[in-house]
Z-matrix of the N, CA and C atoms (Angstrom, degrees):
N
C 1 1.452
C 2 1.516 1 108.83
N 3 0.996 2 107.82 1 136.35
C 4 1.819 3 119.79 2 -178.18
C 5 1.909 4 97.17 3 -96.23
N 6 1.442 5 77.46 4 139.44
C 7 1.972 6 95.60 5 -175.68
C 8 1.584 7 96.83 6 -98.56
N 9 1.568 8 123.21 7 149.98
C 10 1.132 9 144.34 8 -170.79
C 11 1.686 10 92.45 9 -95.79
N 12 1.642 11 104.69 10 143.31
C 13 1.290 12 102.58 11 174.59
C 14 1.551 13 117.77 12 -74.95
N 15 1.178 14 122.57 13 20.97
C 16 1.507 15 124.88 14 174.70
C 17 2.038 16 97.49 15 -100.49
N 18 1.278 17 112.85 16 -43.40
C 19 1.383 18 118.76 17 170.05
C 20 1.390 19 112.35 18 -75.11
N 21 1.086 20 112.26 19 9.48
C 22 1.651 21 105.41 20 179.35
C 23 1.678 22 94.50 21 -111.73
N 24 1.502 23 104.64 22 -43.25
C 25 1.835 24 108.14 23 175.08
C 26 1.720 25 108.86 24 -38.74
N 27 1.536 26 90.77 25 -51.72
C 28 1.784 27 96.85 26 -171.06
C 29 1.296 28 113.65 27 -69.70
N 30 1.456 29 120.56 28 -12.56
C 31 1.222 30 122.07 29 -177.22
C 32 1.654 31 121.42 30 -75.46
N 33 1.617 32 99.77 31 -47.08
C 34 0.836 33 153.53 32 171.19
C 35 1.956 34 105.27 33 -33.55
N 36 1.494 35 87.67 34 -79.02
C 37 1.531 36 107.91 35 154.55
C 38 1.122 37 156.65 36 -31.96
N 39 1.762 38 101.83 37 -31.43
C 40 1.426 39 132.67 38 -171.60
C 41 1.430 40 87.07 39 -107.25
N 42 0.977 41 146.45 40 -35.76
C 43 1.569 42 140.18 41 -172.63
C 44 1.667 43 97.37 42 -84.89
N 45 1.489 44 110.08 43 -34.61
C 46 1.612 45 103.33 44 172.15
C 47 1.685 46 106.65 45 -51.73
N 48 0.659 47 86.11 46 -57.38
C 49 1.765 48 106.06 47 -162.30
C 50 1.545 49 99.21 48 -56.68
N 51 1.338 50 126.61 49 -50.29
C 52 1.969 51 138.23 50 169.25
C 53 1.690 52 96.07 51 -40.36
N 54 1.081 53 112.31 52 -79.20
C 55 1.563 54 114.87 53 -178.98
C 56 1.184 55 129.37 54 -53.12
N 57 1.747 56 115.87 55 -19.24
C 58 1.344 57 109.82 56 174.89
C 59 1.515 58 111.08 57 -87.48
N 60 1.324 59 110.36 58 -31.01
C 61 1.460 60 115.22 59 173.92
C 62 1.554 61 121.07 60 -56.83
N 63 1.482 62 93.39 61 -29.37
C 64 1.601 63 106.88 62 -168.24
C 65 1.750 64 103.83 63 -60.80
N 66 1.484 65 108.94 64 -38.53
C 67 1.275 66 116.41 65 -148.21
C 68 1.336 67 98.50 66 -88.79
N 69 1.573 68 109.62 67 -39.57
C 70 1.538 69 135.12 68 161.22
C 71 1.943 70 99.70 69 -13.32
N 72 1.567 71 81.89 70 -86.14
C 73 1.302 72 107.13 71 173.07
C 74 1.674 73 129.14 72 -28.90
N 75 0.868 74 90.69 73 -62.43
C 76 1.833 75 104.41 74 175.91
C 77 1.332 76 113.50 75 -83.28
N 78 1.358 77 126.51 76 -16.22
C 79 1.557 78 115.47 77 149.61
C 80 1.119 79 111.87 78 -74.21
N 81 1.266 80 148.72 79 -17.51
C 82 1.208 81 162.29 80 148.82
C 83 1.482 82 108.30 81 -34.84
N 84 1.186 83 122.58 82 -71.27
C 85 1.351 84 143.38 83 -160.62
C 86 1.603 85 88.63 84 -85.35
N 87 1.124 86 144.15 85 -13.74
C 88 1.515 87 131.51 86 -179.54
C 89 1.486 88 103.95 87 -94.39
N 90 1.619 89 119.94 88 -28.90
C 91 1.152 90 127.90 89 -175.18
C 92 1.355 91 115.45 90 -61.55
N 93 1.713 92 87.99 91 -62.74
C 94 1.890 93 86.14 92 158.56
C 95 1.282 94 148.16 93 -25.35
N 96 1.099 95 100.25 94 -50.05
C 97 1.565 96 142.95 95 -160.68
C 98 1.879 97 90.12 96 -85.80
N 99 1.018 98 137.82 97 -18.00
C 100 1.579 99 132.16 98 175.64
C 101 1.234 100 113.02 99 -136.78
N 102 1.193 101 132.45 100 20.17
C 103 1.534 102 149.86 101 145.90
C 104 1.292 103 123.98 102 -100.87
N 105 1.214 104 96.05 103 -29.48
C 106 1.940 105 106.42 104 176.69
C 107 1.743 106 101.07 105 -129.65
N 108 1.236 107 115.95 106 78.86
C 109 1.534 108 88.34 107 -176.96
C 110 1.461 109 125.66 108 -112.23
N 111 0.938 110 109.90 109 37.39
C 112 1.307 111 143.70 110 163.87
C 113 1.559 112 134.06 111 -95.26
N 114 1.207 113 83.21 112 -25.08
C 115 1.882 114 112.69 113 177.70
C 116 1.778 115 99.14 114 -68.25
N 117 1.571 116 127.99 115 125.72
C 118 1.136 117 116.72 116 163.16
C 119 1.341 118 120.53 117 -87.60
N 120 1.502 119 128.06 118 -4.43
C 121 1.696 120 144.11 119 -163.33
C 122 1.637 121 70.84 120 -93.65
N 123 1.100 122 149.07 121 -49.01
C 124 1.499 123 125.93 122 -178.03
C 125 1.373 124 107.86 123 -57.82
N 126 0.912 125 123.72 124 -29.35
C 127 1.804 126 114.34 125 -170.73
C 128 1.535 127 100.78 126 -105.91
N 129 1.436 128 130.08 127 -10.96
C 130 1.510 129 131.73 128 127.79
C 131 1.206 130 137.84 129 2.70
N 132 1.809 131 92.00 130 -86.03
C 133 1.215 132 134.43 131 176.75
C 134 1.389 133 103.27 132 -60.11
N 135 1.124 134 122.26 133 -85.50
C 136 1.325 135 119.97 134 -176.70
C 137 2.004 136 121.18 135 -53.77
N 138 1.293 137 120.18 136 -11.87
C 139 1.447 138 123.02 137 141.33
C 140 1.793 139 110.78 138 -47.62
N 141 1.555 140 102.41 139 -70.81
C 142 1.468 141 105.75 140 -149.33
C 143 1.887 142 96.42 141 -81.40
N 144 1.286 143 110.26 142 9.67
C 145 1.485 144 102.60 143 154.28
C 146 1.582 145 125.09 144 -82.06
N 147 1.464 146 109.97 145 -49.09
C 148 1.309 147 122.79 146 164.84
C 149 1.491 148 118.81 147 -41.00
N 150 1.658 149 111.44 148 -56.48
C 151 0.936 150 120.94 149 -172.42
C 152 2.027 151 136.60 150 -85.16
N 153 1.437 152 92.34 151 1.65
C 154 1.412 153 131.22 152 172.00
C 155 1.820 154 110.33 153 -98.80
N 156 1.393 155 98.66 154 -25.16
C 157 1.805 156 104.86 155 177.84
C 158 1.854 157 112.89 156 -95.81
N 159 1.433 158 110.87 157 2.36
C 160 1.507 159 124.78 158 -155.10
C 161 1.270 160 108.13 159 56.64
N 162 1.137 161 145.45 160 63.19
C 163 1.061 162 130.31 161 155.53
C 164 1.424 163 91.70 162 -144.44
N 165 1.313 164 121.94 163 114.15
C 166 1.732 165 142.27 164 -139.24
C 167 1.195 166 120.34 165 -133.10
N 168 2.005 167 103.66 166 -35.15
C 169 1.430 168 114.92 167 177.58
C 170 2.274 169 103.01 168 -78.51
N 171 1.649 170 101.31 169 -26.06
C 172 1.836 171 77.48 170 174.42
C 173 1.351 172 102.23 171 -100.74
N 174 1.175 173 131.13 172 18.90
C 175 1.585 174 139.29 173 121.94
C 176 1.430 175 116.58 174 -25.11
N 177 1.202 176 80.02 175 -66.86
C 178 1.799 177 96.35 176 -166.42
C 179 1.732 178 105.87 177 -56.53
N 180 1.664 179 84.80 178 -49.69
C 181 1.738 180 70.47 179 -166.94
C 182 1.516 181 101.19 180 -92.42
N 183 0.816 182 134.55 181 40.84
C 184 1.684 183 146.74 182 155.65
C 185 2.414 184 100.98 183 -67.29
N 186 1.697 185 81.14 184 -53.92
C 187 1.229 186 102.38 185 -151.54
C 188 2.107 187 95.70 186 -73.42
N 189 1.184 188 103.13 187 -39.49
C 190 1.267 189 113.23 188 171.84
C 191 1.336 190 106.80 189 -64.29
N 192 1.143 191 121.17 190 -57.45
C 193 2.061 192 109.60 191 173.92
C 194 1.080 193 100.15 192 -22.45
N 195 1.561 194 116.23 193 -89.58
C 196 1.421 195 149.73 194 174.57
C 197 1.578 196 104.45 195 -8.07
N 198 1.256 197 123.23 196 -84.12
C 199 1.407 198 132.53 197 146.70
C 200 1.900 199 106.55 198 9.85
N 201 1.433 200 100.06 199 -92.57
C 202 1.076 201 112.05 200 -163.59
C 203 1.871 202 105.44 201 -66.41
N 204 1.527 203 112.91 202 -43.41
C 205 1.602 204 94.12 203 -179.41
C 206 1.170 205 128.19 204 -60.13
N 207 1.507 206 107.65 205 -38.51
C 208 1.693 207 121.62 206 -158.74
C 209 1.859 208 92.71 207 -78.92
N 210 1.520 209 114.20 208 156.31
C 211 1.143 210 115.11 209 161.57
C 212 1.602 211 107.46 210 -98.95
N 213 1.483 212 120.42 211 -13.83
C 214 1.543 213 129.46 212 164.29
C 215 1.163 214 108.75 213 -155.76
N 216 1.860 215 85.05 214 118.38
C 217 1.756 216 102.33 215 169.41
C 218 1.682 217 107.63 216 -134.14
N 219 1.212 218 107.18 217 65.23
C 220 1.701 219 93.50 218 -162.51
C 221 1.620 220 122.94 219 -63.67
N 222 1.255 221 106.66 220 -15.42
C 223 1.801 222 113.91 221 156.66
C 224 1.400 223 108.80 222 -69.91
N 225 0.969 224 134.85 223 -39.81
C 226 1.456 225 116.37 224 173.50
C 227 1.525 226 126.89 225 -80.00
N 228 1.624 227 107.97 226 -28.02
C 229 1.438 228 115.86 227 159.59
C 230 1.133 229 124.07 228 -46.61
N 231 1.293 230 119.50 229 -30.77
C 232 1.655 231 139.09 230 -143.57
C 233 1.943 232 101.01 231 -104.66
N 234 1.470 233 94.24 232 -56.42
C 235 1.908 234 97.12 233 162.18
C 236 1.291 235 107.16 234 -83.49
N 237 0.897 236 138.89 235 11.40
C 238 1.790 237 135.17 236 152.16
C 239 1.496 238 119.49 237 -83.94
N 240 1.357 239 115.21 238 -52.03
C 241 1.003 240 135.96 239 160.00
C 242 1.530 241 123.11 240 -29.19
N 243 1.842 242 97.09 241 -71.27
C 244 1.454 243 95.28 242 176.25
C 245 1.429 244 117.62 243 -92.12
N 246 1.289 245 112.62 244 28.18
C 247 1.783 246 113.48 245 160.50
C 248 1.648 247 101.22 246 -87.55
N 249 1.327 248 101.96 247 -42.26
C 250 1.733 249 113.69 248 -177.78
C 251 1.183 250 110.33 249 -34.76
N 252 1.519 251 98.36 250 -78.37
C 253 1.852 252 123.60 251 162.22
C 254 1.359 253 103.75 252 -13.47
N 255 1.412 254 123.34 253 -91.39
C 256 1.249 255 130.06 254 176.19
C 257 1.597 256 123.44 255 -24.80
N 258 1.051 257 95.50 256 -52.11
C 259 1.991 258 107.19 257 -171.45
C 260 2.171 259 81.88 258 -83.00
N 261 0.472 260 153.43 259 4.68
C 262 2.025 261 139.13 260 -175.48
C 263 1.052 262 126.69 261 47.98
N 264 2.060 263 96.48 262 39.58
C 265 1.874 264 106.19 263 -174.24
C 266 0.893 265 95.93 264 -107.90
N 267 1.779 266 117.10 265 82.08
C 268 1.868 267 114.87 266 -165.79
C 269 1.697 268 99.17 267 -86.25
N 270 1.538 269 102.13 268 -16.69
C 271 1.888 270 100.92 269 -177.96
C 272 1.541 271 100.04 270 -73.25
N 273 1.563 272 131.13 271 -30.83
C 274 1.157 273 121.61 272 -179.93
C 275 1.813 274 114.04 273 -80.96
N 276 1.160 275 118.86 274 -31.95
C 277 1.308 276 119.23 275 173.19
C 278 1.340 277 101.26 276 -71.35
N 279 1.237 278 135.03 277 -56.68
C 280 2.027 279 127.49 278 -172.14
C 281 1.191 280 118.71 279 -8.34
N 282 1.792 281 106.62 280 -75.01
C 283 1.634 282 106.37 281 174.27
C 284 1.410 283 110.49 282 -51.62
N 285 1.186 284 141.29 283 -30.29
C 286 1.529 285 118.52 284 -134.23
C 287 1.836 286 87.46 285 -99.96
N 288 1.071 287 99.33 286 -45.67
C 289 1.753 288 111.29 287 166.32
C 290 1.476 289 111.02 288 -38.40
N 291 1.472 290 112.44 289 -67.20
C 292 1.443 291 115.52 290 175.87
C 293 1.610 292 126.60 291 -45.68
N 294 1.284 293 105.87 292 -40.62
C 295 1.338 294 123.77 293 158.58
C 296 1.194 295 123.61 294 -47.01
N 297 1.290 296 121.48 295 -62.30
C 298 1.759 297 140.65 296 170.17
C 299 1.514 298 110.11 297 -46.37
N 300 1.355 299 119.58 298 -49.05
C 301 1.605 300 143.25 299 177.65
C 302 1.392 301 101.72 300 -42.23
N 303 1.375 302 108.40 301 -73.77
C 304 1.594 303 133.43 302 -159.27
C 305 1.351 304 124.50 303 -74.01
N 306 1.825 305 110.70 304 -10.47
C 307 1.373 306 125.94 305 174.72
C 308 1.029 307 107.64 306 -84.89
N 309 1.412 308 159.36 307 105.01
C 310 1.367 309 149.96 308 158.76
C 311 1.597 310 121.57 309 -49.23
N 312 1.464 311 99.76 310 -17.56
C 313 1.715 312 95.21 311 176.63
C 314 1.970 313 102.06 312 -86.63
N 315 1.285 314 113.22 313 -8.95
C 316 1.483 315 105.43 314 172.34
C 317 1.520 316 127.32 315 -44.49
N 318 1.251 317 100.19 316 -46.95
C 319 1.427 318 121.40 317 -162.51
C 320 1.674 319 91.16 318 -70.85
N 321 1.340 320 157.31 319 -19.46
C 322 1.501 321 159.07 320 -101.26
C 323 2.212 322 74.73 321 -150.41
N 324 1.294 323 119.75 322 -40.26
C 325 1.146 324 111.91 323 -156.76
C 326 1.820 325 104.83 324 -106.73
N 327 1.504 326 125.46 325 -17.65
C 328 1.192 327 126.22 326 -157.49
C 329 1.263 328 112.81 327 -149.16
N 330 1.659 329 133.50 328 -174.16
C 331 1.088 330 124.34 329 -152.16
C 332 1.540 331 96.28 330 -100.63
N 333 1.287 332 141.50 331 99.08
C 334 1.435 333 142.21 332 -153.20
C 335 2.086 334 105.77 333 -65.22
N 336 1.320 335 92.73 334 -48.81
C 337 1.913 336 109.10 335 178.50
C 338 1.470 337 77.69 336 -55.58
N 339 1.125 338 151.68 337 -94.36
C 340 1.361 339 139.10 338 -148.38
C 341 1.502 340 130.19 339 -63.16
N 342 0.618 341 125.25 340 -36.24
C 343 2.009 342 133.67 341 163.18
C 344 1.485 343 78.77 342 -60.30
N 345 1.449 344 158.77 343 -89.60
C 346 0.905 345 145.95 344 -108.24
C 347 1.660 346 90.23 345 -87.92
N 348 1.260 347 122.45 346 -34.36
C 349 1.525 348 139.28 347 178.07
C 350 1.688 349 101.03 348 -46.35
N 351 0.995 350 97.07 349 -60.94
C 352 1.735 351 113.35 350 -164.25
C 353 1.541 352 94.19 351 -73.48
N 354 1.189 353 115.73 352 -60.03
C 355 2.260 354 114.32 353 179.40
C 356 2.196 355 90.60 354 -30.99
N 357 1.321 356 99.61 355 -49.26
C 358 1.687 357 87.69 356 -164.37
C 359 1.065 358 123.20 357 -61.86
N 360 1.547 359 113.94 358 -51.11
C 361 1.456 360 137.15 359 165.57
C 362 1.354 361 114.28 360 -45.29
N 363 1.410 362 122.83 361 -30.23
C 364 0.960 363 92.92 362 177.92
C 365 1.701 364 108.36 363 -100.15
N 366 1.074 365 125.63 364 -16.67
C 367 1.667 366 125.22 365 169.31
C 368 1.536 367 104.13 366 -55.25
N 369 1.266 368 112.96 367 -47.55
C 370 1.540 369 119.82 368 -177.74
C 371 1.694 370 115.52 369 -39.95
N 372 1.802 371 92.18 370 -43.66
C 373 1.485 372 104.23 371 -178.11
C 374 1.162 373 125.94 372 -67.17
N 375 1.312 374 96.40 373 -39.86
C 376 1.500 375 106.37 374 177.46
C 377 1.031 376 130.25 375 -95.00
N 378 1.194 377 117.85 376 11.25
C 379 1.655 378 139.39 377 167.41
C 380 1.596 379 96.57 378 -99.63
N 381 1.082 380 133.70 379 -12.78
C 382 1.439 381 130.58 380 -161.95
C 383 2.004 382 100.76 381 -105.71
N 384 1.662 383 97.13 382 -39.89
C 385 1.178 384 91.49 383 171.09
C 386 2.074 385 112.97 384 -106.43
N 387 1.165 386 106.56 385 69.71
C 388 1.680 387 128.97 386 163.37
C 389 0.582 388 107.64 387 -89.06
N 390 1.178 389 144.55 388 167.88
C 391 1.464 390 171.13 389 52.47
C 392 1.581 391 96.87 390 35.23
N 393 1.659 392 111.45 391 -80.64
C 394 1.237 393 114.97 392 173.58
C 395 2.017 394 119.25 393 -33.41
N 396 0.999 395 81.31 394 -46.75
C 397 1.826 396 72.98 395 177.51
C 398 1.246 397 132.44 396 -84.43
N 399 1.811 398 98.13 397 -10.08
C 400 1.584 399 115.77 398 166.28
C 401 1.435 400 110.77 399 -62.51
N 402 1.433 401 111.21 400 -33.80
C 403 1.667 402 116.64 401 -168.30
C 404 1.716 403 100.66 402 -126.44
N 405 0.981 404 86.55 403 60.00
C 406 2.282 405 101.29 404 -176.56
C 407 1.468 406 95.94 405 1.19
N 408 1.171 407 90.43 406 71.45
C 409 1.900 408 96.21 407 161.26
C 410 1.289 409 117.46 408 -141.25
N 411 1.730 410 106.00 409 56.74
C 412 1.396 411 103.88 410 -172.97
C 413 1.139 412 124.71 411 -87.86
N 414 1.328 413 123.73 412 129.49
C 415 1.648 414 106.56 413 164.27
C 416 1.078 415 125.81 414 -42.17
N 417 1.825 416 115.06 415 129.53
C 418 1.837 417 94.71 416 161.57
C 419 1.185 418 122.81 417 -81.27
N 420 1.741 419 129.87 418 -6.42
C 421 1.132 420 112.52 419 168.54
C 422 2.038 421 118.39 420 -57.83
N 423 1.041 422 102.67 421 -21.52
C 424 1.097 423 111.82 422 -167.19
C 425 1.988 424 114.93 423 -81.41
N 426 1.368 425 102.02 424 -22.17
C 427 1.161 426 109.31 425 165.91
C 428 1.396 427 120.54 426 -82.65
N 429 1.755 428 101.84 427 -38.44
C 430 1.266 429 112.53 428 162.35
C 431 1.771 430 121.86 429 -35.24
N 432 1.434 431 110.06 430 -38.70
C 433 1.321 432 117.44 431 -160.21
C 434 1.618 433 92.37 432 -91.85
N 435 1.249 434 144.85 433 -19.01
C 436 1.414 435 148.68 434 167.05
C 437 1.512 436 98.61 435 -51.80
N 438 1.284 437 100.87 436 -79.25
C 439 1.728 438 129.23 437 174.55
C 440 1.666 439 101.44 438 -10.59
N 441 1.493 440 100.33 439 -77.08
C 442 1.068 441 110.10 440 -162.28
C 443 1.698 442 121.48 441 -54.62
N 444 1.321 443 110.16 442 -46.41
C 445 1.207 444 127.06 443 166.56
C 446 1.568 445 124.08 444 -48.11
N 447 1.126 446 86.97 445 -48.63
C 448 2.353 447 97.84 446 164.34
C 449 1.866 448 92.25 447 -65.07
N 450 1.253 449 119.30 448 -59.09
C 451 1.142 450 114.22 449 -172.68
C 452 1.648 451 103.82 450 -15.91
N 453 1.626 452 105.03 451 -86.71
C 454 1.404 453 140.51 452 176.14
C 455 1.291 454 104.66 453 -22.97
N 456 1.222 455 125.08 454 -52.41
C 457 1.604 456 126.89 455 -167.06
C 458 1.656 457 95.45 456 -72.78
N 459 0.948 458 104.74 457 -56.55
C 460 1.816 459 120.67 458 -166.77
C 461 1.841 460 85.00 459 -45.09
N 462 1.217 461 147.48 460 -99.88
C 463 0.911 462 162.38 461 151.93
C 464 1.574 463 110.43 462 11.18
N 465 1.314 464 117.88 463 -54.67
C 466 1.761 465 105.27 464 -160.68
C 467 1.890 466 82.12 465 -82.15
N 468 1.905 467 85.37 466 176.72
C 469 1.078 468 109.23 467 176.79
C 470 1.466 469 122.17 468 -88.48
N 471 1.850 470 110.98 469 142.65
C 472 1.486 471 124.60 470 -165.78
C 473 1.150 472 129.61 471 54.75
N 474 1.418 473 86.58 472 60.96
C 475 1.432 474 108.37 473 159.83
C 476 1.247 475 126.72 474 -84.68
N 477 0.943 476 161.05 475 158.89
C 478 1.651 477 159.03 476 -113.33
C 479 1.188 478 91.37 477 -176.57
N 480 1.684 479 105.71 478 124.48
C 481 1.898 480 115.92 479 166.95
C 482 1.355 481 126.31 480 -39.36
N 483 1.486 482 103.81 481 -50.55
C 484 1.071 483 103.53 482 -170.09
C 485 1.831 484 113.40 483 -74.63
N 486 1.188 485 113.38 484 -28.41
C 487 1.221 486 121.70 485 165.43
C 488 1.294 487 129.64 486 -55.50
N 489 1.427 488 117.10 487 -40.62
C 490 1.722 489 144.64 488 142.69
C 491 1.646 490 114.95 489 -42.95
N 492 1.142 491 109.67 490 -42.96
C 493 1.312 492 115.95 491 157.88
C 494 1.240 493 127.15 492 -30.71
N 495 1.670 494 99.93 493 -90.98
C 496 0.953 495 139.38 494 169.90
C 497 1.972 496 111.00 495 -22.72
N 498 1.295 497 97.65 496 -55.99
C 499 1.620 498 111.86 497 -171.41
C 500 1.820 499 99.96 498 -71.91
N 501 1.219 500 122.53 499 -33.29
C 502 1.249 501 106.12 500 154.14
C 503 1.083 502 158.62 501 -130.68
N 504 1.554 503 86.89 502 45.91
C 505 1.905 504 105.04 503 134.51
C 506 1.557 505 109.37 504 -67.93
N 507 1.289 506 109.84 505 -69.38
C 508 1.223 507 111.81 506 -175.21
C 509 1.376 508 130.81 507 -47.98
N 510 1.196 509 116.71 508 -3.04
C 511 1.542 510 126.41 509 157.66
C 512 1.363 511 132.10 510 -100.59
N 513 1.752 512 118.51 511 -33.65
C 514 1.232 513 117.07 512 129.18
C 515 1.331 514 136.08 513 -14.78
N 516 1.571 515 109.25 514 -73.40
C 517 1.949 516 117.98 515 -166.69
C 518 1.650 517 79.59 516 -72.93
N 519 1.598 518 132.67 517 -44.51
C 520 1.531 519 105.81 518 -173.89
C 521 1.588 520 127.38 519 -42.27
N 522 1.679 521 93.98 520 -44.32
C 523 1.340 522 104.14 521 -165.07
C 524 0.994 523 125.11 522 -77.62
N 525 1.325 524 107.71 523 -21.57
C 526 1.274 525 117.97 524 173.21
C 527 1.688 526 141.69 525 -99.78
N 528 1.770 527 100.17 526 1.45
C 529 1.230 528 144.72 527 171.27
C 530 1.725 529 117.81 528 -75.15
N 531 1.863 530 103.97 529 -29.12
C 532 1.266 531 105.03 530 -149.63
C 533 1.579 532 82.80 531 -155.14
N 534 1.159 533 141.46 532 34.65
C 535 1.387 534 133.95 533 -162.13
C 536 1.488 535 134.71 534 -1.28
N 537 1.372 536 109.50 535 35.16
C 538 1.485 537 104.77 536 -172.94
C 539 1.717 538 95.98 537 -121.70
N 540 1.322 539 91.22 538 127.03
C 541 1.652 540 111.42 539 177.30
C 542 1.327 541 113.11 540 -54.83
N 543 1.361 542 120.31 541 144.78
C 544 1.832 543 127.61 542 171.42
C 545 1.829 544 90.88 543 -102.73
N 546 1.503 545 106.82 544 95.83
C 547 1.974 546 96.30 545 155.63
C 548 1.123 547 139.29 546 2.48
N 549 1.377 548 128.56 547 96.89
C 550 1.624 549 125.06 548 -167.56
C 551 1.878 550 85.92 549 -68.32
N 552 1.218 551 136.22 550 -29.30
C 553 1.368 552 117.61 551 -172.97
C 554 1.648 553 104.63 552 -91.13
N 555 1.101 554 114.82 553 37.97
C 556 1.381 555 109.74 554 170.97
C 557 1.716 556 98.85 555 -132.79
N 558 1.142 557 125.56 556 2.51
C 559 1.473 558 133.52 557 159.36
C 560 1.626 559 102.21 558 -83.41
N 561 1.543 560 97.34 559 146.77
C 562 1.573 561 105.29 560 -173.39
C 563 1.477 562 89.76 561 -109.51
């Protein structure tokens, strides 16, 4: 079907209007960002603008600034993190996880069952892609340290079924991958 140049004006228009908002927006989110700059919901904000417009990778590195300025941003660690997760850059998520773990004020800012979710997942991963597990020579301390981490998640508060789920499969195919049991008294 062929569009009339009056439906092409309006079309035209509505994409005017997408881009002006966009910019709207992100001067918005920059303003923040140098009036409060200390604030990590400013570098948030200006993520979940990028990343609400598809354009995800200066998302990303929104979240990586953030990363590197703040000495604590555990909302931004946390959507950094699980973009990492997602993309299978478990060597780039490790530290930032470990970090998140080891702060006790983290847990005060974020979903604790989940950081502890993701610490496993990602040991899981990277225990999955070894060498050692290529040639069943896994450490059990090293499964141990999977274990433990589901432990943690299983345990804190708001955890999500499906997330609970999720953790046991992944202790199942462990256990049964590598014969070492996960504690029926460490399930809640």
């Amino acid at each position: 079907k062929e569009i009339t140049i009056g439906e092409f004006t309006i079309i035209l228009s509505y994409f005017n209007y997408i881009i002006s908002s966009f910019k709207y927006f992100s001067s918005l989110a920059k303003e923040y960002q140098e009036k409060i700059p200390d604030e990590e919901d400013a570098w948030l904000c200006e993520f979940e603008i990028y990343d609400g417009t598809n354009q995800r990778e200066k998302g990303v590195a929104v979240l990586e600034e953030a990363t590197a300025k703040f000495r604590f941003c555990p909302r931004c660690w946390l959507r950094y993190v699980d973009i990492l997760m997602d993309r299978g850059d478990y060597e780039k998520a490790e530290p930032i996880i470990r970090k998140m773990c080891k702060n006790p004020k983290t847990t005060e800012k974020i979903n604790a069952s989940y950081m502890y979710f993701l610490d496993g997942q990602c040991k899981l991963q990277k225990l999955y892609n070894s060498d050692a597990y290529d040639n069943d020579e896994v450490d059990e301390k090293d499964v141990w340290a999977v274990y433990k981490a589901f432990k943690r998640a299983l345990s804190a508060r708001g955890l999500r079924e499906n997330i609970k789920s999720q953790i046991e499969e992944y202790i199942l195919a462990l256990s049964s991958e590598t014969g070492i049991e996960f504690p029926d008294e460490w399930r809640n």
